[in-house]
Wavefront OBJ file of the C-alpha trace (Angstrom):
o trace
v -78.926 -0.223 -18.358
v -78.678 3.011 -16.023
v -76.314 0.902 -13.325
v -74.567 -0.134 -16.120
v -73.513 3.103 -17.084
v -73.283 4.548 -13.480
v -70.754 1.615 -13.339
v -68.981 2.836 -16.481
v -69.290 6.436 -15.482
v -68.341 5.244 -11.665
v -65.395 3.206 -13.438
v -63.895 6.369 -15.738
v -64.425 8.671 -12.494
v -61.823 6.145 -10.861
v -59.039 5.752 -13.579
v -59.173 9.383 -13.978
v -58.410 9.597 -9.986
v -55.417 7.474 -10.045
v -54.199 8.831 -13.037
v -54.000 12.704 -11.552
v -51.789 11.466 -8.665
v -48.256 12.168 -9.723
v -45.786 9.663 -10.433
v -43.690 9.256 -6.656
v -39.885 10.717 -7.276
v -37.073 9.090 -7.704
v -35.059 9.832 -3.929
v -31.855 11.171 -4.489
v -30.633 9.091 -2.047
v -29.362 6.324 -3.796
v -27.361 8.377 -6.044
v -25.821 9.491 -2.884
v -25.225 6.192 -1.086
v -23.905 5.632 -4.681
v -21.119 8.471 -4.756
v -20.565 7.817 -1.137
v -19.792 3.850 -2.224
v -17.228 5.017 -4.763
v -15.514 7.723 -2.427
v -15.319 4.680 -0.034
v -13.967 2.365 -2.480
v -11.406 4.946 -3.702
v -10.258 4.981 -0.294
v -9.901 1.760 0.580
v -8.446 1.331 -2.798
v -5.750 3.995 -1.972
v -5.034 2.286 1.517
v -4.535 -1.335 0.209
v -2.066 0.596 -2.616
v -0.232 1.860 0.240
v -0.172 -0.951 2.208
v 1.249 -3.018 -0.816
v 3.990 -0.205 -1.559
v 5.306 0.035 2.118
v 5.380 -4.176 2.734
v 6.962 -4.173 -0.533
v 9.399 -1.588 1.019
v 10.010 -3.579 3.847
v 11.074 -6.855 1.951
v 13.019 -5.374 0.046
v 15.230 -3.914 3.401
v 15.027 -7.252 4.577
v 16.605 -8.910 1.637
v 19.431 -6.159 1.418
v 19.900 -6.616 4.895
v 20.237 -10.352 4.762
v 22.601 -9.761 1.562
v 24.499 -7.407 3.874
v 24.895 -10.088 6.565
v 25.941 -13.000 4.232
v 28.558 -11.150 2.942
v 29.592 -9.759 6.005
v 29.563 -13.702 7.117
v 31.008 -14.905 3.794
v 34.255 -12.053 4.140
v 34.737 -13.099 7.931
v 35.186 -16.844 6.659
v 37.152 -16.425 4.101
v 39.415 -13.931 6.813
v 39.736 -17.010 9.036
v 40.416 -19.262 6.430
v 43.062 -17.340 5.322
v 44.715 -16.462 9.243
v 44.512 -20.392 9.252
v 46.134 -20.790 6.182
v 48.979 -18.340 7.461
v 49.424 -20.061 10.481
v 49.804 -22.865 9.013
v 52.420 -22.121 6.744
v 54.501 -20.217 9.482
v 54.559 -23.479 11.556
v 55.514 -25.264 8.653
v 58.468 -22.975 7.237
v 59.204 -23.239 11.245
v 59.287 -27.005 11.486
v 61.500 -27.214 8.155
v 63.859 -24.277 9.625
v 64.270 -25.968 12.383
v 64.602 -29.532 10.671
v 67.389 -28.176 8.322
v 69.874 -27.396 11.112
v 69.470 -30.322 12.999
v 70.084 -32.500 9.667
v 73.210 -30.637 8.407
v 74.724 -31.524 11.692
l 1 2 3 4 5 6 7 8 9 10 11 12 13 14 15 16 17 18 19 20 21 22 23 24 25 26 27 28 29 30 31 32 33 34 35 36 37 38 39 40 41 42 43 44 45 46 47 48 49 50 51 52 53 54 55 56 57 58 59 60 61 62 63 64 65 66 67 68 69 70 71 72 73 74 75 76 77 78 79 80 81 82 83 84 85 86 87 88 89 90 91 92 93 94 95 96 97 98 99 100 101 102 103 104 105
């Protein structure tokens, strides 16, 4: 009976032991990692924003420049076209000029 008590007595002694020690502290460091995660992914966040806006900037040059050449192209064609079209109605009032005389002859 006494080492049955000793052991209860022995037993109490230890629970009370590990029950004084405090409770370890939650580190402050992972609320720090965790700000420092969100700066980061503002950042990056910011960056790829930027990125988008200037490559969306830069397609739309392209395209106005690519309008600006067709056109350029299209009004040089249609220049030609009509310089052909001239030419070819000055030789023709030419070769009709110069078919009337002969046939009134």
């Amino acid at each position: 009976m006494k080492t049955t008590i000793a052991a209860l007595i022995a037993g109490l002694f230890a629970t009370a032991a590990f029950a004084q020690t405090p409770a370890p502290a939650p580190t402050p460091a992972p609320v720090a990692a965790k700000a420092e995660a969100k700066e980061t992914k503002a950042v990056v966040k910011a960056e790829a924003k930027e990125a988008k806006a200037e490559a969306k900037a830069e397609a739309k040059a392209d395209v106005k420049e690519a309008k600006a050449v067709t056109r350029h192209a299209k009004a040089k064609t249609k220049h030609a076209a009509k310089t052909a079209a001239a030419k070819a109605e000055a030789a023709k009032d030419t070769t009709v000029a110069a078919a009337t005389p002969a046939a009134t002859k």
